[in-house]
N, C-alpha and C positions, 0 to 999 in steps of 0.2 A: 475372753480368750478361750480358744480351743486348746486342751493338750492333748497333743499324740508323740508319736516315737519319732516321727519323721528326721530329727534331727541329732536324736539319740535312740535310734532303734536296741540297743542295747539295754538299755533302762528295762530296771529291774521292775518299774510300781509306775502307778500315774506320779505320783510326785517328784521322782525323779525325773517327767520327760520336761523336754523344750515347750513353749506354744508351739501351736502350728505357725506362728507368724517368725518364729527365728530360722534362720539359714545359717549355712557356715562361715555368711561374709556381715552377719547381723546378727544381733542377738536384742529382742525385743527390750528386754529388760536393765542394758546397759546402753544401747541404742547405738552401738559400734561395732565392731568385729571381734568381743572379747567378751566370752559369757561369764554372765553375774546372776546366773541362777541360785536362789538362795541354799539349794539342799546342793548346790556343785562346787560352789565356788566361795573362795572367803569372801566377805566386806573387804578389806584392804584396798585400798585403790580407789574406790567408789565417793564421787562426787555427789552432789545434793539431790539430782535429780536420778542418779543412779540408786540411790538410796532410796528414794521414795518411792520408786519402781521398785527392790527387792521388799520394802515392808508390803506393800500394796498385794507382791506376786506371794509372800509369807503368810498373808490373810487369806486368801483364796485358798494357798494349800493345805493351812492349819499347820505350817513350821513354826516352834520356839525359836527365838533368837539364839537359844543353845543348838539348833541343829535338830531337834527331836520334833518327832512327827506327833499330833494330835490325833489321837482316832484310832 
């Protein structure tokens, strides 16, 4: 995955932004129109495969499961 701002140009850090692959009507990581960005959005709601997409997208960025960044 590529990240850029594209879909949170606002983001403060690379770890805050979207992929390049989410839109406002998708979001990669929950594979619907409702982001589950790990550093944006709670777990709550998140089914099996949405979950394994936020751990997946939480190793790449180097998020704790508390929210804190690595690095």
């Amino acid at each position: 995955m590529i990240f850029t701002g594209i879909t949170r140009p606002e983001a403060p850090d690379f770890v805050a932004r979207c992929p390049a692959a989410c839109t406002a009507e998708r979001c990669v990581i929950s594979t619907v129109g409702v982001c589950k960005h790990p550093y944006l959005s709670p777990d709550e709601g998140c089914g099996p495969i949405t979950m394994a997409n936020r751990n997946e997208a939480r190793k790449l960025l180097g998020i704790l499961p508390n929210g804190e960044v690595i690095g």
